[in-house]
Structures are given as C-alpha cells and as structure tokens.
BAFI-3210 file (N, C-alpha, C; in Angstrom, 3 decimals, decimal comma, padded with zeros to 6 digits):
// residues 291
n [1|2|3|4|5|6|7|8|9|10|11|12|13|14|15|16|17|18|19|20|21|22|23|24|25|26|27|28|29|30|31|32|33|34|35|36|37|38|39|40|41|42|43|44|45|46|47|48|49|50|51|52|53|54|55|56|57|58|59|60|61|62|63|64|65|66|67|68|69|70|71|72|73|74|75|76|77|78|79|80|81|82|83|84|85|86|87|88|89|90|91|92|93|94|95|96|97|98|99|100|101|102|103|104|105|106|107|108|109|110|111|112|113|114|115|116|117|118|119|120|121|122|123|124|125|126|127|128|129|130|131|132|133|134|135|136|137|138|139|140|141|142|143|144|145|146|147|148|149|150|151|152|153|154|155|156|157|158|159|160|161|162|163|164|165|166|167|168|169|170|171|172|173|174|175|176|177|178|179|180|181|182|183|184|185|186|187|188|189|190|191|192|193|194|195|196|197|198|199|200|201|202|203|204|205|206|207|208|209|210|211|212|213|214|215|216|217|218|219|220|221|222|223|224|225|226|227|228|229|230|231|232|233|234|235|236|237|238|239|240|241|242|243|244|245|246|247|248|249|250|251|252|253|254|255|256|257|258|259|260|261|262|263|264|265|266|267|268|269|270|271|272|273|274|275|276|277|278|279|280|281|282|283|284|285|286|287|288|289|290|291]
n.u [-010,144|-009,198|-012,137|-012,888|-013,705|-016,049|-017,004|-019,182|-019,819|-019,124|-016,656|-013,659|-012,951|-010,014|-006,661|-006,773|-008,910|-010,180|-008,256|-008,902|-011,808|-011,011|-009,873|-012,035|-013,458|-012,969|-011,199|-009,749|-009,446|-009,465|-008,218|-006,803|-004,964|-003,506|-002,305|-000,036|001,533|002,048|003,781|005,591|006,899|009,850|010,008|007,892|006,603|005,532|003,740|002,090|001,589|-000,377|-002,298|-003,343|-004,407|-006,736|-008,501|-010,151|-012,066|-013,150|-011,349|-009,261|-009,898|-009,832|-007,271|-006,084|-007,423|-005,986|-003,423|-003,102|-003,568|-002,555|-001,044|001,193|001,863|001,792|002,576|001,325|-002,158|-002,327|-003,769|-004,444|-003,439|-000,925|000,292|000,855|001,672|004,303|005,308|005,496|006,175|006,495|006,424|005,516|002,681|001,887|001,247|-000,270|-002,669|-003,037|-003,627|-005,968|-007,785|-007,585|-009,117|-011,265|-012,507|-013,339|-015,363|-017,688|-018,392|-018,635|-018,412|-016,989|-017,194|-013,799|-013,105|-012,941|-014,021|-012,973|-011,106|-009,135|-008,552|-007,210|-005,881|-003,807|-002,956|-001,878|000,320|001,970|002,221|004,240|006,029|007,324|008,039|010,021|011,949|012,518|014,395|016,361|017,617|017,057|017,176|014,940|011,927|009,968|008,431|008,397|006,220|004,349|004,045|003,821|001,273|-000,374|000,209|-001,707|-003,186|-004,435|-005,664|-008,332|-008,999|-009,290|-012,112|-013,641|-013,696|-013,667|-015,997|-017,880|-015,836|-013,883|-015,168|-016,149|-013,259|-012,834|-014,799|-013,930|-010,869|-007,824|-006,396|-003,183|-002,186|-000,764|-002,082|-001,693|-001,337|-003,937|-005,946|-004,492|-005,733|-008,058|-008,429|-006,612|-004,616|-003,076|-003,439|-001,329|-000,131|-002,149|-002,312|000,352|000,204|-002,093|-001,268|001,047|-000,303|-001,353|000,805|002,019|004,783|008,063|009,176|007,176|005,271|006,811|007,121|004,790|004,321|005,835|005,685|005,515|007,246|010,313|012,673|012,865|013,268|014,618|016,150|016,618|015,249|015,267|015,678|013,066|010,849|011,367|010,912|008,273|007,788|008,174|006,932|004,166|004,261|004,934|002,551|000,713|000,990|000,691|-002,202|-003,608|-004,507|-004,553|-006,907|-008,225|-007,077|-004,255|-002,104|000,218|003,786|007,189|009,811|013,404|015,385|014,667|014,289|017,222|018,792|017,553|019,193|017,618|016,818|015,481|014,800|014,812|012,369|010,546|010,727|009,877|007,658|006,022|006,532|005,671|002,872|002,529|002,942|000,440|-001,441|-000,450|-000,963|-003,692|-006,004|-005,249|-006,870|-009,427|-009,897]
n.v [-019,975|-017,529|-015,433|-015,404|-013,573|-015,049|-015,699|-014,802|-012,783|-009,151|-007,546|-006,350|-002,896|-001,406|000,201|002,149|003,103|003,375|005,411|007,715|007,704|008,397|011,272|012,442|012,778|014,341|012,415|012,649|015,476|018,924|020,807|019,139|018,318|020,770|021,637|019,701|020,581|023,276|022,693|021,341|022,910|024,819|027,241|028,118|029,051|029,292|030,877|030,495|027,686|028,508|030,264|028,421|026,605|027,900|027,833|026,043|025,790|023,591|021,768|023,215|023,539|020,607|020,131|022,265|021,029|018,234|019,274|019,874|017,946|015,219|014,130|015,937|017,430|020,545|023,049|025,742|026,415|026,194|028,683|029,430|028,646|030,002|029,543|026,990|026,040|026,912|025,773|023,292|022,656|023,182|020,153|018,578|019,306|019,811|016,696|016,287|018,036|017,001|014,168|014,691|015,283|013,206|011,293|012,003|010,307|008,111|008,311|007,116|004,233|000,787|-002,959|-005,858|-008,715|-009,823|-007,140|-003,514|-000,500|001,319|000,157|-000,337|002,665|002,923|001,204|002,381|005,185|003,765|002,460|004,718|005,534|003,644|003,492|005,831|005,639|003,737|005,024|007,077|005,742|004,497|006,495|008,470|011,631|012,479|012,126|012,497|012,238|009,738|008,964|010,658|009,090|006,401|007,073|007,484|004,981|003,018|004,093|003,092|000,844|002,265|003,705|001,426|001,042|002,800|003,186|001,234|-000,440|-003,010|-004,657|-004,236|-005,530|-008,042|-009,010|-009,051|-010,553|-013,231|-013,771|-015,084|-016,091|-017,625|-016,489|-013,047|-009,971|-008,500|-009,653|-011,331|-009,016|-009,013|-010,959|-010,103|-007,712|-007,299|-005,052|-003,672|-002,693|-001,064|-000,606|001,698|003,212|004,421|005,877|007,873|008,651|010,457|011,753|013,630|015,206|014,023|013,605|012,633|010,729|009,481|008,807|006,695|004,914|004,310|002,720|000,596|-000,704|-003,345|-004,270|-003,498|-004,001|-004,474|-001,303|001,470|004,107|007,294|007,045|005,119|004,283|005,535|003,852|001,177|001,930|001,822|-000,486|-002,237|-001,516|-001,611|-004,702|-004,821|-003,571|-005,186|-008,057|-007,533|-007,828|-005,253|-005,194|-003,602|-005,089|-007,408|-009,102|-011,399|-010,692|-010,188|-010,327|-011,409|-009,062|-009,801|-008,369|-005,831|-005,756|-006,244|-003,733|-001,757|-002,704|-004,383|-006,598|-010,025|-008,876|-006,661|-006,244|-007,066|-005,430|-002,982|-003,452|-003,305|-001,161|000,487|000,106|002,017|004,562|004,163|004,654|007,036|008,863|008,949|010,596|011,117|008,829|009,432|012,146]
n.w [003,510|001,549|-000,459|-003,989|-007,034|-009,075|-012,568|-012,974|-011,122|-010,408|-011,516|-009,745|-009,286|-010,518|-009,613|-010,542|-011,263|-008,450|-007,754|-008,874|-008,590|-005,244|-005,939|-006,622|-004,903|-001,417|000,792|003,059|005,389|004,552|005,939|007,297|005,170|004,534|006,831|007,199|004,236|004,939|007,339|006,717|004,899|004,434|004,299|006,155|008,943|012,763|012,947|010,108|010,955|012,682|011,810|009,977|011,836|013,014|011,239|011,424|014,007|015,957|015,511|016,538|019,069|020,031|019,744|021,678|024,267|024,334|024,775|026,841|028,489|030,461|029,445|028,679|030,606|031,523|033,039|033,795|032,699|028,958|026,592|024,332|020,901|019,546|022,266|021,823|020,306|020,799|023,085|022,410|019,870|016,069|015,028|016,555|017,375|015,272|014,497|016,704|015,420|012,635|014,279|015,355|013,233|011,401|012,726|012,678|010,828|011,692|013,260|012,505|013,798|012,480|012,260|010,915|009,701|011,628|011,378|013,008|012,956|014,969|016,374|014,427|014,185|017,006|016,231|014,600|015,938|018,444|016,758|015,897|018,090|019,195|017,557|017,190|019,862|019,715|017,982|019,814|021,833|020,012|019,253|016,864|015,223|013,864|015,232|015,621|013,318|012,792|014,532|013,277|010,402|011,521|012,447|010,101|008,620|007,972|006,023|003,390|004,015|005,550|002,983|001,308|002,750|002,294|-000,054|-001,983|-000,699|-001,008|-001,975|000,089|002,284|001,607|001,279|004,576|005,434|004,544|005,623|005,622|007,923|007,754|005,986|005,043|005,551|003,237|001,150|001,172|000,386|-002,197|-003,750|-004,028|-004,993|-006,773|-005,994|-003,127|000,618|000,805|-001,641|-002,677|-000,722|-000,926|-003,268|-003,216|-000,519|-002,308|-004,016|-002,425|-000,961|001,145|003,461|002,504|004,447|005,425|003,071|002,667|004,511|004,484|001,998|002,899|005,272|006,033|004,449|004,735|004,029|001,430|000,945|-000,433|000,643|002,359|004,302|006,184|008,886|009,818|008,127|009,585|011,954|012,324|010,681|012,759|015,210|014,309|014,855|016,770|018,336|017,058|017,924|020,459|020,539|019,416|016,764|013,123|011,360|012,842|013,513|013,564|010,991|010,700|009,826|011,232|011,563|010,530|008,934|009,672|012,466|012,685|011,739|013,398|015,680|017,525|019,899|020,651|023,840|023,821|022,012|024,290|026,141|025,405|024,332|027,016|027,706|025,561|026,813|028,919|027,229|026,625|028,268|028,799|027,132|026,690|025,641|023,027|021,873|021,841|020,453]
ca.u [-009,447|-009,485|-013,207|-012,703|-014,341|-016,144|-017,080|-020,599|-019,607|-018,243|-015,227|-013,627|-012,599|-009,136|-006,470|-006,305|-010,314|-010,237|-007,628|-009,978|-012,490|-011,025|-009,425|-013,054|-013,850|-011,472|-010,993|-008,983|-010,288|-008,056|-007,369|-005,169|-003,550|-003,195|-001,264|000,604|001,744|002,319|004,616|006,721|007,018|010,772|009,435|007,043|006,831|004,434|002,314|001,628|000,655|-001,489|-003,776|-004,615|-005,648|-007,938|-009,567|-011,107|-012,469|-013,469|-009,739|-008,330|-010,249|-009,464|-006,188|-005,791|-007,495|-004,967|-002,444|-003,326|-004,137|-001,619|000,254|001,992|002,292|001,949|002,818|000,547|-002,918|-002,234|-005,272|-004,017|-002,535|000,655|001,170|001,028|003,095|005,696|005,471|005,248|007,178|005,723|005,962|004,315|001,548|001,166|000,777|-001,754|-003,523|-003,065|-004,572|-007,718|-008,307|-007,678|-009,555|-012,992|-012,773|-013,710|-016,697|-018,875|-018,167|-018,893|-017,769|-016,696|-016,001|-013,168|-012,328|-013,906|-013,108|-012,358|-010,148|-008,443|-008,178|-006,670|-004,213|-002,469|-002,599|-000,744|001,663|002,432|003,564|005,255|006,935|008,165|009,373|011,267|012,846|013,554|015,116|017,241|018,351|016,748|016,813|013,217|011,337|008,311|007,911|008,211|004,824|002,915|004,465|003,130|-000,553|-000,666|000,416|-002,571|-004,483|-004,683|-006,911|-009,501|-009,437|-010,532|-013,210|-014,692|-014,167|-014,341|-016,192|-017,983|-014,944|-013,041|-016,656|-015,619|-012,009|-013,023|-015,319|-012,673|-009,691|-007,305|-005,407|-002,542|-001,797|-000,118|-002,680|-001,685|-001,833|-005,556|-005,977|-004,496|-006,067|-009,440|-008,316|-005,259|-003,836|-003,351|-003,655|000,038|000,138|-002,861|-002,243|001,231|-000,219|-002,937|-000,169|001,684|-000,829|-001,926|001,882|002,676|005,892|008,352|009,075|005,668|004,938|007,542|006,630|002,786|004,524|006,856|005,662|004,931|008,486|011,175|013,340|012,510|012,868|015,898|015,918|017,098|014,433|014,773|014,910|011,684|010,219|011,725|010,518|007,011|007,128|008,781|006,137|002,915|004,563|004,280|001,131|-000,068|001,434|-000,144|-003,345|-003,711|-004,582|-005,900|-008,409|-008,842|-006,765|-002,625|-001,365|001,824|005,507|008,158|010,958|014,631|016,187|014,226|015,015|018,476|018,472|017,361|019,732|016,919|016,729|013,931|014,451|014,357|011,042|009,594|011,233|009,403|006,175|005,811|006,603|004,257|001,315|002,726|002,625|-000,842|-002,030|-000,154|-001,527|-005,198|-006,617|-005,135|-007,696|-010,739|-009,564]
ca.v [-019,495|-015,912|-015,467|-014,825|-013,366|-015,942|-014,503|-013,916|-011,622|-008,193|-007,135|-005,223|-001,426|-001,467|000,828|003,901|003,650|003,855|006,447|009,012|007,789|009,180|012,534|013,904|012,878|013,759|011,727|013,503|016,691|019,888|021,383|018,220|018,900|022,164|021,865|018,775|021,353|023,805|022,215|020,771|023,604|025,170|028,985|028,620|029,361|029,177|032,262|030,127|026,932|028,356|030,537|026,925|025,572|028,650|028,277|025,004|026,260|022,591|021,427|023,988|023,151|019,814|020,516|022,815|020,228|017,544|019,785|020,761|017,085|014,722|013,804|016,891|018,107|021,657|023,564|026,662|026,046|026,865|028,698|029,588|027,612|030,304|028,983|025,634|026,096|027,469|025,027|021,743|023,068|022,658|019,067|018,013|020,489|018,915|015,650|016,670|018,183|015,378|012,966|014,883|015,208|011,591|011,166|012,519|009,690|006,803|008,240|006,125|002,771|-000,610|-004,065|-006,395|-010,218|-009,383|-005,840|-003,306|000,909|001,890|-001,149|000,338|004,201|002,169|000,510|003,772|005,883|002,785|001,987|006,287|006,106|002,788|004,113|007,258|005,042|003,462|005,795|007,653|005,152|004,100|008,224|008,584|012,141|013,122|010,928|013,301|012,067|008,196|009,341|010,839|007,753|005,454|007,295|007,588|003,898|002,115|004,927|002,687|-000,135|002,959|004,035|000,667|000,724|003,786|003,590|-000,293|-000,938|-004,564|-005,780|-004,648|-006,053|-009,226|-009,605|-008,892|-011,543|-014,319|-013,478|-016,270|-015,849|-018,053|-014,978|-012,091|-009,101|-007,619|-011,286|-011,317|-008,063|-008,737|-011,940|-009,745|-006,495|-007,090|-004,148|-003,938|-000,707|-000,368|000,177|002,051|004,354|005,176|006,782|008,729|010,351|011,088|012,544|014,780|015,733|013,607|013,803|011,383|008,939|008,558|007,679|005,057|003,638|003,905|001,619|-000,729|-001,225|-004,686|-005,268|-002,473|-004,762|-003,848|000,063|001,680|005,680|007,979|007,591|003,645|003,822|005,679|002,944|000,211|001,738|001,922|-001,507|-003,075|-000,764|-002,115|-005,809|-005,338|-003,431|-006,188|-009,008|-007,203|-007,571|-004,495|-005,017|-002,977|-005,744|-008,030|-010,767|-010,698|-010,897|-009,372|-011,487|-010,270|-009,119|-010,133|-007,124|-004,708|-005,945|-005,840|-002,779|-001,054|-003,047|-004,906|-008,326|-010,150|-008,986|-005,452|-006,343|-006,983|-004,409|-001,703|-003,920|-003,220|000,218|000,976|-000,017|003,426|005,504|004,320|005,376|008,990|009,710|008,500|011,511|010,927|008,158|010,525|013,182]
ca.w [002,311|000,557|-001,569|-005,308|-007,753|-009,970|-013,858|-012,931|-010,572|-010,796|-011,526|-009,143|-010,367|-010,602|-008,386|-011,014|-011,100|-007,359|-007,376|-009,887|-007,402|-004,220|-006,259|-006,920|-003,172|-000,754|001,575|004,124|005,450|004,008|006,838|007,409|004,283|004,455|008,104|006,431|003,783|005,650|008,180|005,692|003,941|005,344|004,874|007,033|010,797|013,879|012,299|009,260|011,081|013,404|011,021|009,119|012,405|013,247|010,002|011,979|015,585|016,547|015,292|017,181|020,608|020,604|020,140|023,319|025,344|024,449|024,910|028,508|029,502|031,535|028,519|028,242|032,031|031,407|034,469|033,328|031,772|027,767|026,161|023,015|019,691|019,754|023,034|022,252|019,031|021,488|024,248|021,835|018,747|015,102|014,566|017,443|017,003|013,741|014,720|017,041|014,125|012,101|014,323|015,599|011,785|010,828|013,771|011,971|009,211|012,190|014,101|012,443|013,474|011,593|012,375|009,829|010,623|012,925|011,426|013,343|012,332|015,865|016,713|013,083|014,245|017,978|015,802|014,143|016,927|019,078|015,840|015,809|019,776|019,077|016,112|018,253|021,421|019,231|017,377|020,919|022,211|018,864|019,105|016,108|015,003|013,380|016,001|016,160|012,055|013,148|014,931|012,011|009,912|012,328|012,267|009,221|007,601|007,001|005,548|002,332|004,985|005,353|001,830|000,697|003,218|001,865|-001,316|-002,741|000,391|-001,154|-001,876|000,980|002,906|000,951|002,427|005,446|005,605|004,478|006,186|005,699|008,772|007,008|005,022|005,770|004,431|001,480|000,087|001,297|-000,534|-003,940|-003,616|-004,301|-006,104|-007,558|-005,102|-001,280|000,716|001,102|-002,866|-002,721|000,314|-001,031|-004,571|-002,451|-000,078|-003,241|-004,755|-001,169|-000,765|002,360|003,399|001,651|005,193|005,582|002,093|002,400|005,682|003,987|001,322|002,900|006,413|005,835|004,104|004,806|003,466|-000,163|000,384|-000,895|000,664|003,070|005,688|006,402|009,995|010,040|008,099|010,406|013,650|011,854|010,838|013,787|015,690|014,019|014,847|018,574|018,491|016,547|019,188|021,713|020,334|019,035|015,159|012,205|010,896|013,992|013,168|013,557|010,167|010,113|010,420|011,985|009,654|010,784|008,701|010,229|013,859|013,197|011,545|014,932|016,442|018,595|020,254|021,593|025,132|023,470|021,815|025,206|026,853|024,382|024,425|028,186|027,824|025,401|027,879|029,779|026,753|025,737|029,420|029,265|025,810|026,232|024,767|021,678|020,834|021,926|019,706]
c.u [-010,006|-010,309|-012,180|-013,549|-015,047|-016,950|-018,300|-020,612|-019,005|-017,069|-014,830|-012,704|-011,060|-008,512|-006,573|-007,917|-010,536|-009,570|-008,174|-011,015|-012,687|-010,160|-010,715|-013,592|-012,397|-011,894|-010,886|-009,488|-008,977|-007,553|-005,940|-004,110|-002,763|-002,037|000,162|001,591|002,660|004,016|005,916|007,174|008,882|010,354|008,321|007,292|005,526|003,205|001,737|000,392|-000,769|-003,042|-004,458|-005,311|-006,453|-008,744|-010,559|-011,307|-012,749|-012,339|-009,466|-008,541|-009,957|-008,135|-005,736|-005,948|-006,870|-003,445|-002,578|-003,524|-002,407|-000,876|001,347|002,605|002,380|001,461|001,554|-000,290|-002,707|-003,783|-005,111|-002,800|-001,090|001,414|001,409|002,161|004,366|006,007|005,916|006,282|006,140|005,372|005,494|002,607|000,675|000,660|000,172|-002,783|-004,061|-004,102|-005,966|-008,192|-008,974|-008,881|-011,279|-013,382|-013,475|-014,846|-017,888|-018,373|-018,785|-017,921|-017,859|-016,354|-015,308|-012,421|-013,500|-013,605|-012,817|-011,475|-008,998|-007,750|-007,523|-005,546|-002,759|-002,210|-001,592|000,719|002,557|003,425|004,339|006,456|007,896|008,947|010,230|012,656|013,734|014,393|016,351|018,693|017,997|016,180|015,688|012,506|009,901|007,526|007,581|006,534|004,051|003,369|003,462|001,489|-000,765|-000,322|-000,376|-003,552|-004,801|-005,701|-008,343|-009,876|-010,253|-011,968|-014,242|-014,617|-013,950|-014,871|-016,757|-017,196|-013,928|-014,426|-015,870|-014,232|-012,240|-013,833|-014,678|-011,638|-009,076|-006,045|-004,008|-001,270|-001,589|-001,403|-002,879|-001,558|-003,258|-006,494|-006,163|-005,419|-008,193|-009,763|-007,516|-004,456|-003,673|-003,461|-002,125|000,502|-000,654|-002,608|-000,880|000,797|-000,963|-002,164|001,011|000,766|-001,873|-000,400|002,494|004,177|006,897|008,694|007,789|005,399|005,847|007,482|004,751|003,065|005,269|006,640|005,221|006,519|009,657|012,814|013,850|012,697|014,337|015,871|016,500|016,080|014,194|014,815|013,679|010,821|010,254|011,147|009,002|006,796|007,403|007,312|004,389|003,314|004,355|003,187|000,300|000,196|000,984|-001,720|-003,991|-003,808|-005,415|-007,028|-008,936|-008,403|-004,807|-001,693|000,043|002,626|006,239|009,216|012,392|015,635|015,837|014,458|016,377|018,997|018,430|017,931|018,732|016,712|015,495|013,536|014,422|012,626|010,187|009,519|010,053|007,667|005,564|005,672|005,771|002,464|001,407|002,259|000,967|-001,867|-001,828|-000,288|-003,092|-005,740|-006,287|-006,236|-008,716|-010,933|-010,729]
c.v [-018,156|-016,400|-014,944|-014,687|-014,394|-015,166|-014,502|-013,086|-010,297|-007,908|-005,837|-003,826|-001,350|000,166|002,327|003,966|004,252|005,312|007,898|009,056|009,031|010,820|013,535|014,011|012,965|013,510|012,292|014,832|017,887|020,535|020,662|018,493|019,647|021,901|020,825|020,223|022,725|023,499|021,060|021,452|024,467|026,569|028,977|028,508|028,635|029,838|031,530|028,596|027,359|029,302|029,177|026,791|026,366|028,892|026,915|025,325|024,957|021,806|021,668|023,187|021,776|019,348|020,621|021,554|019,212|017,855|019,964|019,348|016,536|014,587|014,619|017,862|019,206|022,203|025,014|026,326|027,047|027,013|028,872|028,601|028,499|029,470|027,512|025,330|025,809|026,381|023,463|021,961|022,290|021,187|018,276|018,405|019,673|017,209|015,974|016,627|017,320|014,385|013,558|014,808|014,083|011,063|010,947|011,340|008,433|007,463|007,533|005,080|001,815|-001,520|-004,922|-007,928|-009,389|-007,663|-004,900|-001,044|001,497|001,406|-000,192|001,784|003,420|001,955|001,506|004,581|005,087|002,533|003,876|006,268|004,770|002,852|004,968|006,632|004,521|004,340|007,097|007,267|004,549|005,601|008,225|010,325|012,666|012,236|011,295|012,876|010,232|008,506|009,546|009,624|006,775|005,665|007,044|005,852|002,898|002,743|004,178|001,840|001,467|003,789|002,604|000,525|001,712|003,655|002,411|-000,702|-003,087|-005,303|-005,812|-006,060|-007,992|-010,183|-009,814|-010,255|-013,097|-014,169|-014,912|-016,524|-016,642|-016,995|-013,416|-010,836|-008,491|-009,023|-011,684|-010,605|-007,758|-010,079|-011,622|-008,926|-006,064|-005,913|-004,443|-002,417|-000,334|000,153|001,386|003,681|004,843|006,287|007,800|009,846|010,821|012,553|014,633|015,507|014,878|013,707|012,459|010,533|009,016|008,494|006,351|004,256|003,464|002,608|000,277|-000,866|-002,948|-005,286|-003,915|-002,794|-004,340|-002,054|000,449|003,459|006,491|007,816|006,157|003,696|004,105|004,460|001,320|000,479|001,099|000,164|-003,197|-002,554|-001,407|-003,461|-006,046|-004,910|-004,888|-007,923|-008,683|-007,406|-006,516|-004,040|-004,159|-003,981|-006,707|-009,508|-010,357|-011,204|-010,673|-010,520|-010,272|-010,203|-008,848|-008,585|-006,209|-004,326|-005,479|-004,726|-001,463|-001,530|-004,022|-006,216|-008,581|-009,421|-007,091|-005,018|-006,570|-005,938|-003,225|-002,198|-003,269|-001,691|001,294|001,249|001,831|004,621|005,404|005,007|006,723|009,592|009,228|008,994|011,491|009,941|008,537|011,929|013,374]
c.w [001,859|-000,485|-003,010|-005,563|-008,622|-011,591|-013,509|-012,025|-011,049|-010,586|-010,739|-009,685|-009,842|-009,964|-009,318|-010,891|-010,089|-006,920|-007,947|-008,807|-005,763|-004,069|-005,967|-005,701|-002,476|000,564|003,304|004,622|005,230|004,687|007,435|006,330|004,220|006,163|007,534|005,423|004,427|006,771|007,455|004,178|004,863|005,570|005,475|008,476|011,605|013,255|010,991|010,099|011,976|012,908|010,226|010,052|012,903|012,318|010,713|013,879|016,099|016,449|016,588|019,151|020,872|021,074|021,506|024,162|025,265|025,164|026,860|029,404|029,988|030,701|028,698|029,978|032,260|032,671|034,516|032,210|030,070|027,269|024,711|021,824|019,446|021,017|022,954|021,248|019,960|022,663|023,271|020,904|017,595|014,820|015,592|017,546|015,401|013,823|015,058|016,127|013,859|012,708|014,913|014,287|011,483|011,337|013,621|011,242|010,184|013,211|013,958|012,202|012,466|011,673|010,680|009,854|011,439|012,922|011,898|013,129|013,467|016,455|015,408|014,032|015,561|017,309|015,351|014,988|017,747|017,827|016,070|017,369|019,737|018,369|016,954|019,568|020,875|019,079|018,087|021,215|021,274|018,984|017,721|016,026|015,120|014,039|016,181|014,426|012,319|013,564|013,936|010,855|010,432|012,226|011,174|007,911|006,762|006,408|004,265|002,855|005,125|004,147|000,865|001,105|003,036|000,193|-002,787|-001,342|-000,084|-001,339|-000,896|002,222|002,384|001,551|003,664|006,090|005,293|004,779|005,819|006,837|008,153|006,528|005,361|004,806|003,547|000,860|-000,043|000,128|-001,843|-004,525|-004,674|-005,009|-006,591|-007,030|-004,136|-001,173|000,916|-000,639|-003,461|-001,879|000,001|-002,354|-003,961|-001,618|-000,946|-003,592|-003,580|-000,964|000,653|002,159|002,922|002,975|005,623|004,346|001,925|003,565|005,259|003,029|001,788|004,489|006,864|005,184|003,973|004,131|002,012|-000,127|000,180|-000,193|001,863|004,758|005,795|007,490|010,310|009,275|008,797|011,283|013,164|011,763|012,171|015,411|015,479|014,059|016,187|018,770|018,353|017,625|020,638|021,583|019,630|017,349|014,361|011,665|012,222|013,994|013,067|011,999|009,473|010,695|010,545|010,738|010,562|010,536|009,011|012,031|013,994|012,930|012,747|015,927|017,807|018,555|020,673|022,981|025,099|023,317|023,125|026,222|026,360|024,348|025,793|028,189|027,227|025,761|028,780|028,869|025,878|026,596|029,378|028,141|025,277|025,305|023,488|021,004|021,179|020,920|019,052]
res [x|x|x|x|x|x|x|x|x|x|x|x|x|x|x|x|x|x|x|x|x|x|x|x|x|x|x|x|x|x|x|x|x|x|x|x|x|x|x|x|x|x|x|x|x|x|x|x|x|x|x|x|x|x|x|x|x|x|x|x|x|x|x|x|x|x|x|x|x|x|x|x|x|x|x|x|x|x|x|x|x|x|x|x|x|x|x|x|x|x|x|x|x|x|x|x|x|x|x|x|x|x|x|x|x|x|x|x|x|x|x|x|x|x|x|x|x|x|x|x|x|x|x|x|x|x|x|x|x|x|x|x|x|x|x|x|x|x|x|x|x|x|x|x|x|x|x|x|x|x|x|x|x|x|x|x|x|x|x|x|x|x|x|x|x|x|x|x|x|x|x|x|x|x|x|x|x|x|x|x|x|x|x|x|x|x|x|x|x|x|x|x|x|x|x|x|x|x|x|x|x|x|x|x|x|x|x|x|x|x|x|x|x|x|x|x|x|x|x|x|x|x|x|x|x|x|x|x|x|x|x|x|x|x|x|x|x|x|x|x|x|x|x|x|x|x|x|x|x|x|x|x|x|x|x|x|x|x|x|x|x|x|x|x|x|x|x|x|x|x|x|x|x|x|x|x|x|x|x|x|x|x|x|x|x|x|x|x|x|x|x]
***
C-alpha cells in the first residue's frame, strides 16, 4: 500500500511551494530554453538557432557527433551546426538540442526501490521515438514535435526527484503497483508530476502540445485542444514503452486507454506491429541515450 504521512510527520510543501522552489533554481539548463524559444519563435531562422547552440561548445559537439552517427546516414561527414541545420531542418536540430540538454539533468544516477534515474532518462528518450513512429505512421503532420512531446513528458517525475526528493524517496519506496502513478503521487503530495510538470513548462514557455501531452499523457481523454493526436501518440507511446519493459519508475503503472487507441485508429495487431518496430528505432538512434 501507498505510505502516508502520519501528524508527527512533516507536511509535505505543497505544489505552489515547490513551484517558487524550482523558479529561483532552474532546473533546466537555458541554453535548452533559449533553443526551445527560439525555435518556436516564427521570426526566427537557422542563423538564430545556431548562435544559441554556439553559446554551449560541449552542446554543440555532441550534437555534430549524433548527427554524423548511423542514425542519420549522412553521405558527407557534417562538421558544422549550419550544416546540420540544413541537412536535418530546425526541428530536428532542436530536438537534438533538447535531448543532449535534458540529457545533463541524469548523469548522476540513484536507484530508488525499483525507480532508477537512468532507466527514467531510457524511458523519455524511448516514449519521444515511440511518439514519432507513431505519429509517422498515423501521417501525422508535426511528427518531429510528437518527439520532443514524448522526451519531454515526464519532466514533472524528475522535478519531484530534485526538488521534494524525501517525499518523492517516500513514493518510491511504496509503490503500490495496484495503482496507476499519479494516484501513488497524490496519495503523498496532494499533486502528481503530470500537474506539476505542466505549470513548470508553462512557466519555461514550452510549446503548447507538449504542455498538454506533459498534462494528459496518462488520460488524453480529458484534453480538449488542437494538438490531441500529439498527445495520443505520446500516451499510446509511453504504453508500449512501458509493456515492453521500458518504465519511468521501474514498475508498469500505466493502463491502456481505449479512446486514445481508437483515436489513432490502432488495433492490437497495430500495437504489436509498432512494438516490434520500435526495437529498430531504439538500435538506429542509440546515441541518443549517450548524449
């Protein structure tokens, strides 16, 4: 069963405390923002994103060398971030970014009962290219945003762990497998990270379908907005990750959601179809979880 609080314990600091909390710290590193920004800005170009990412020289290089590995098949070694602009196009470029960034926040592991923070950074990178095969295969437009969607959904799961760590420490240690995780969650701090991690990429500027697959990837059901298949692939996406084994805490708490299946038009023999297939794109985009 999910620990509680009992009154001789402390009370845990409630989500606007936390959210003052992780304003005066940030979290995120700004060069992510700043490319974020940037790349979802419409007046800007190539020449804008690629002075942000030369304001980070260790960004930049890991960049290139993603760019140049098997994923991408580039017939001529690229040495430069114009050329990769030009070869990839901005919103791939930005993902990139994006996830070498994100990327920074899990170098220092720590296990947890079964949650472990590189198993975590594993899970969004796999939900991001699950998200995106989907949303290829659907013909889904903006399919390169399903991706940063997908990376980016449980950033509210590594904001509790930095910044109520004893009481995420706390969940973590009572899992109630039973319970789907944001029931675990409120169970301990009257929030989850999906209410948590949507106020945070409000308050950073994320783009609005990834704040609504940050909020409703767990029930897409409930969202009302212009960008619901991106939050369908996302949470239909972190449903096979998670059936594959592939979870953010180490335990499979997610259900499947009916209206989100049909939604994308997909059957079971879809869902295995796309399961299988994702084993290919986790091989031809290794480097993404070395970043």
């Amino acid at each position: 069963m999910i620990a509680t609080l009992t009154s001789t314990e402390k009370t845990p600091p409630t989500m606007e405390k936390v959210l003052r909390r992780i304003d005066e710290i940030s979290t995120l590193p700004q060069v992510a923002l700043k490319v974020l920004e940037v790349a979802n800005d419409p007046d800007s170009g190539a020449a804008d994103l690629k002075a942000v990412l030369e304001s980070d020289a260790a960004l930049s290089a890991r960049l290139l060398r993603c760019v140049n590995s098997s994923a991408y098949a580039v017939r001529t070694r690229i040495t430069n971030l114009q050329q990769a602009i030009a070869y990839l196009g901005l919103k791939q470029v930005r993902n990139l970014a994006m996830t070498a960034s994100v990327s920074e926040l899990f170098k220092k592991d720590e296990k947890i009962g079964s949650y472990c923070r590189r198993d975590l950074w594993r899970h969004l990178v796999s939900v991001g290219l699950c998200a995106r095969l989907i949303a290829l295969r659907r013909k889904i437009r903006n399919f390169e945003d399903a991706f940063l969607a997908g990376l980016l959904h449980d950033v509210g799961i590594v904001l509790e762990d930095q910044h109520v760590h004893p009481e995420f420490v706390q969940i973590m240690r009572a899992l109630d497998e039973t319970k789907i995780l944001t029931d675990n969650e409120r169970a301990v701090l009257g929030f989850d990270h999906t209410t948590l991690g949507e106020k945070i990429a409000e308050s950073w500027g994320f783009p609005d379908a990834v704040r609504a697959a940050i909020r409703y990837h767990h029930a897409s059901v409930n969202y009302r907005g212009e960008d619901i298949d991106i939050v369908r692939c996302v949470e239909v996406g972190n449903l096979i990750c998670t059936l594959k084994g592939i979870t953010s805490v180490g335990a499979r708490l997610v259900r499947a959601s009916q209206p989100a299946l049909q939604g994308l038009s997909l059957g079971k023999d879809d869902i295995i179809v796309l399961a299988e297939d994702l084993d290919h794109e986790l091989t031809q985009n290794a480097t993404l979880f070395s970043l």
